[in-house]
Backbone bond lengths (Angstrom), bond angles and torsions (degrees), N, CA, C in turn:
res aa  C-N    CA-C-N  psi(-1)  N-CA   C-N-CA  omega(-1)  CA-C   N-CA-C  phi
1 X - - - 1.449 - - 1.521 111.42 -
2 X 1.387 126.72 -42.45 1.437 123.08 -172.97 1.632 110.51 -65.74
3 X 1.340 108.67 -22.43 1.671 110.16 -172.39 1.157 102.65 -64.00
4 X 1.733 124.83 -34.39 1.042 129.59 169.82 1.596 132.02 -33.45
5 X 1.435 108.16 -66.49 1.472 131.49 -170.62 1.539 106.90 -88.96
6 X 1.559 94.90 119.25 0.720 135.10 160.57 1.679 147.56 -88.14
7 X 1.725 126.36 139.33 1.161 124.38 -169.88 1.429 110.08 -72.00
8 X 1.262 113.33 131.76 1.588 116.13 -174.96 1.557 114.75 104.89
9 X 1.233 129.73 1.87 1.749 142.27 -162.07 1.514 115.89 -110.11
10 X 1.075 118.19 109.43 1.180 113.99 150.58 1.694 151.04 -56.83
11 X 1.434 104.07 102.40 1.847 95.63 -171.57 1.711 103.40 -111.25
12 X 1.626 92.04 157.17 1.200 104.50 -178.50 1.449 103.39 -120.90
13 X 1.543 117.76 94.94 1.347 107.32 165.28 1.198 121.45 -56.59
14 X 1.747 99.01 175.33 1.231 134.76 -171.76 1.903 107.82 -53.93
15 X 1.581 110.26 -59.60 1.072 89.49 163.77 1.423 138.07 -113.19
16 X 1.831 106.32 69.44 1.256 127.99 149.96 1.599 107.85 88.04
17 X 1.217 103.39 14.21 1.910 108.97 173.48 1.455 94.55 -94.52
18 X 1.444 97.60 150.20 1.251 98.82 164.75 1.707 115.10 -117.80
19 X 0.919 135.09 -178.86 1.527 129.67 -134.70 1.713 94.98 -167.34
20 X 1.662 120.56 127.35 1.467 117.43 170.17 2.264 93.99 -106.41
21 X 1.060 125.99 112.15 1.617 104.46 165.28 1.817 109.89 -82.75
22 X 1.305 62.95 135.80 1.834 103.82 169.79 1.301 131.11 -87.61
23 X 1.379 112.13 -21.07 1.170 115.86 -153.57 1.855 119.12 -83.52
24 X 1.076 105.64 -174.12 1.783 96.92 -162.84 1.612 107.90 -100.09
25 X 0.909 141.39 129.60 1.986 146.97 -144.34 1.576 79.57 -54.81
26 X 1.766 121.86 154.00 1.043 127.09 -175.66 1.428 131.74 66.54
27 X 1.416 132.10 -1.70 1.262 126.14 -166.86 1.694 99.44 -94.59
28 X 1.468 97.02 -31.79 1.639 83.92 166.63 1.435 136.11 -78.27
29 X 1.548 107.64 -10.28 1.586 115.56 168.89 1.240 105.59 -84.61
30 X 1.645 126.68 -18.57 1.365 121.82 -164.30 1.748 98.50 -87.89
31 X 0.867 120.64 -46.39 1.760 141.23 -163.84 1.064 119.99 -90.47
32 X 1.805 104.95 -48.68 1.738 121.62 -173.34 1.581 107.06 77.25
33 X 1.605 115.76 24.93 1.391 120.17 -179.09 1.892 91.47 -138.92
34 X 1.650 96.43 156.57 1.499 83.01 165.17 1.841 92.26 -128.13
35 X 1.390 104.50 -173.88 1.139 128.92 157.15 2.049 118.01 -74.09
36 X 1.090 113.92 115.63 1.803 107.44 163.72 1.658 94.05 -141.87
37 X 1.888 88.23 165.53 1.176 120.24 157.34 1.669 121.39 -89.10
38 X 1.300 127.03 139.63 1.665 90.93 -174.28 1.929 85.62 -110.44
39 X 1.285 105.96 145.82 1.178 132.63 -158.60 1.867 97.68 -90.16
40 X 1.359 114.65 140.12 1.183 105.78 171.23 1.712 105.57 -134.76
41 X 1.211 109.71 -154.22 1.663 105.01 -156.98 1.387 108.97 -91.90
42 X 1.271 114.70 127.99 1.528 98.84 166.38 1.086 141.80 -26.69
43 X 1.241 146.42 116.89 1.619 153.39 -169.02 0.955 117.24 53.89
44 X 1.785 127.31 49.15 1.270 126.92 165.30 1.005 94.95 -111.28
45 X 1.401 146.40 -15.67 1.259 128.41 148.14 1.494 146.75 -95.28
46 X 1.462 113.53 149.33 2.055 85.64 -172.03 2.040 95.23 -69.39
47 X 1.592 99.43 176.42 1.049 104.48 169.49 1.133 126.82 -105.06
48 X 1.166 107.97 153.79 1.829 113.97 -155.59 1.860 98.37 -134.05
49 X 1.453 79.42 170.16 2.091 80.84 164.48 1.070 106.04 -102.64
50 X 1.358 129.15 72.59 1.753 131.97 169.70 1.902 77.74 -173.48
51 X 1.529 122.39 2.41 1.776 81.67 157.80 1.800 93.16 -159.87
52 X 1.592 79.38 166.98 1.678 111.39 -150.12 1.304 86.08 -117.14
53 X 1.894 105.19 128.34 0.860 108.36 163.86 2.074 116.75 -100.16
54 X 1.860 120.56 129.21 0.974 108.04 172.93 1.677 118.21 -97.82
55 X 1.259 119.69 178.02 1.533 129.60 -179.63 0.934 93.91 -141.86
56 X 1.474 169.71 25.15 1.574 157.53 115.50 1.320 110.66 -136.20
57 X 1.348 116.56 150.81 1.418 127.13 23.50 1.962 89.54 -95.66
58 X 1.199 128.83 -32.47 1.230 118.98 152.75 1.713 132.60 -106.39
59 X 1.386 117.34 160.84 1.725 116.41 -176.74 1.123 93.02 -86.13
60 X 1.940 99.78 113.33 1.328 99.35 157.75 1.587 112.28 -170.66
61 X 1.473 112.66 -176.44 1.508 102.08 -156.75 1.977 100.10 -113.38
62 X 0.844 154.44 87.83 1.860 162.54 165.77 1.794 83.36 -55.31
63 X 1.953 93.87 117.88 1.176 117.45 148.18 1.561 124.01 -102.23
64 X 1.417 127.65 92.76 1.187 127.64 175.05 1.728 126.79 3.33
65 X 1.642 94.86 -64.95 1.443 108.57 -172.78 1.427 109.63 -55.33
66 X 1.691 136.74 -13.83 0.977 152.65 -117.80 1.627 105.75 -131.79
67 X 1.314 119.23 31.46 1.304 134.03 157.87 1.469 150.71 -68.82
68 X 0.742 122.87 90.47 1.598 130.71 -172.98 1.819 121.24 -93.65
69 X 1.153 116.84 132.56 1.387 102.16 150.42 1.553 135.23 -87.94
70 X 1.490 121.51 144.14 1.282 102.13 -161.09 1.670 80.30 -126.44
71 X 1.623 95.17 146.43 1.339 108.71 178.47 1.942 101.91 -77.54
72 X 1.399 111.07 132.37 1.685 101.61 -172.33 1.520 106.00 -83.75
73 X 1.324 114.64 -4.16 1.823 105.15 -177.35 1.893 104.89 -88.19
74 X 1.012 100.45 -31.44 1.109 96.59 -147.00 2.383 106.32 -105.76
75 X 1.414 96.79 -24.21 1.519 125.33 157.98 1.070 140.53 -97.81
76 X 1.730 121.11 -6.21 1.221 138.22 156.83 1.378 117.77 -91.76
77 X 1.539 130.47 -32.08 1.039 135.85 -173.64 1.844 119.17 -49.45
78 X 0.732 104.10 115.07 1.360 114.69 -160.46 1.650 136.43 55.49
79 X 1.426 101.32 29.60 1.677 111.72 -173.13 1.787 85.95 -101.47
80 X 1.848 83.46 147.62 1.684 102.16 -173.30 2.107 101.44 -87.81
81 X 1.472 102.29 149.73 1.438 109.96 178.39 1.739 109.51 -85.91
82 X 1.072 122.00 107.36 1.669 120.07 -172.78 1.001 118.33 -51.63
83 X 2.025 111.16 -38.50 1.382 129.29 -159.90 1.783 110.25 114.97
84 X 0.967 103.42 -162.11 1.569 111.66 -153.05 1.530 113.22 -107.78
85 X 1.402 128.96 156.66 1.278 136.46 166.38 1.255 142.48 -100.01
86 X 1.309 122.87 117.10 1.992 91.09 -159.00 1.679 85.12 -140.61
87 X 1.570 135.59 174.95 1.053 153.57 160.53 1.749 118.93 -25.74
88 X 1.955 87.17 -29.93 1.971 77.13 -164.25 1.578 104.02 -92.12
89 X 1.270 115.41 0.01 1.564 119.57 172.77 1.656 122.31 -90.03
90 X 1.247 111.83 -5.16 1.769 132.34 179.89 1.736 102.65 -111.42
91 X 1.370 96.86 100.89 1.128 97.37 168.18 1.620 138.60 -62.37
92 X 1.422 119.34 141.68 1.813 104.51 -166.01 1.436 114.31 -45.99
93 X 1.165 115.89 -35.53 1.786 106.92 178.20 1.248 118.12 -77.48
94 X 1.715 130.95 15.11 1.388 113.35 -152.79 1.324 89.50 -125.70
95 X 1.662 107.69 -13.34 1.987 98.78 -165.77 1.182 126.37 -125.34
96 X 1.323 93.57 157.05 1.595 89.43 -158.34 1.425 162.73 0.55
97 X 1.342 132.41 121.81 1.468 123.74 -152.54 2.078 125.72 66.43
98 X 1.541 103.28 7.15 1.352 121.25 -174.20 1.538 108.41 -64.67
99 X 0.974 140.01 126.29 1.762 132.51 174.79 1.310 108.56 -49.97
100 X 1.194 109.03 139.18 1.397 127.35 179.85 1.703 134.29 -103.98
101 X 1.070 102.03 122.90 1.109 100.75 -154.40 2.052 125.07 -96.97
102 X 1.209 86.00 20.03 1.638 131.61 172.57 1.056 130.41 -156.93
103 X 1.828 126.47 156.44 1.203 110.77 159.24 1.216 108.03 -141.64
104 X 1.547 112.79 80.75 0.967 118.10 -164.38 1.748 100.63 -118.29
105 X 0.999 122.29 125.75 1.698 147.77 177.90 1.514 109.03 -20.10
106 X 1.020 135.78 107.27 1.089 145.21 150.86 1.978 143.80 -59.99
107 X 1.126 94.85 70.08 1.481 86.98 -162.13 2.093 107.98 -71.54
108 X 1.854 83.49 173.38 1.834 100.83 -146.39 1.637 88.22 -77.73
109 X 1.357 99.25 149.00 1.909 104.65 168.89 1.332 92.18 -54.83
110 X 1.831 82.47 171.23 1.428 105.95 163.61 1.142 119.42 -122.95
111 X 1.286 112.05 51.42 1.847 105.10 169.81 1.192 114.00 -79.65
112 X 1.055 95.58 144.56 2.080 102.14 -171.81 1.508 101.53 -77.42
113 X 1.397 111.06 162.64 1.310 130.27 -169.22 1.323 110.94 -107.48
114 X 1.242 136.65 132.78 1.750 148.96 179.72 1.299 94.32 -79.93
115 X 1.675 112.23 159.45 1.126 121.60 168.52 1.581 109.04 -66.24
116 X 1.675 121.47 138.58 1.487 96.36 165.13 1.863 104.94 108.21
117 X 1.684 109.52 -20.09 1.169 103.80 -177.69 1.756 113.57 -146.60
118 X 1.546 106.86 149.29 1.468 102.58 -149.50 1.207 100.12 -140.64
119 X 1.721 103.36 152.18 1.439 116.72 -169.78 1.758 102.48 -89.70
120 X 1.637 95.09 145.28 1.691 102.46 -168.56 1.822 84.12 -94.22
């Protein structure tokens, strides 16, 4: 399964979070965990300079601070691959280092945590 997942991909676990990985080629063969962002819904949050708003392969908003490791045996196992992330789906005002036009507090998702895997 880890050969699978890939940096730059969107997954949608099993229970219904969705997930951007971050992590660096090999960390999931090295560890058996990767690096993600967990992705939340479009415009439930204001936008800030710590989050990116995407438009494919799903609408949605990646808060930086918002990192998890996910164990890949046990949190990948049967979660679907959305597809991939690239520049032309982040709009110019949404990514990274973009001026902000609030600064108003951002609180952490709530995707639940698997046995086996832990928030950095």
């Amino acid at each position: 399964m880890s050969s699978e997942i890939q940096r730059g991909e969107v997954w949608t676990l099993r229970d219904g979070c969705d997930v951007l990985i971050v992590s660096l080629s090999g960390l999931d063969e090295a560890y058996g965990a990767v690096l993600a962002i967990v992705l939340h819904p479009a415009d439930r949050y204001p936008a800030t300079t710590i989050s990116v708003v995407i438009t494919a392969p799903v609408n949605c908003t990646a808060i930086a601070g918002n990192i998890q490791q996910l164990a890949v045996a046990s949190r990948f196992k049967g979660a679907t691959r959305r597809g991939d992330v690239g520049p032309a789906v982040m709009p110019a005002s949404t990514r990274p280092c973009a001026p902000s036009s609030t600064s108003e507090t951002v609180r952490p998702g709530a995707c639940r945590q698997a046995p086996g895997s832990r928030q950095l």
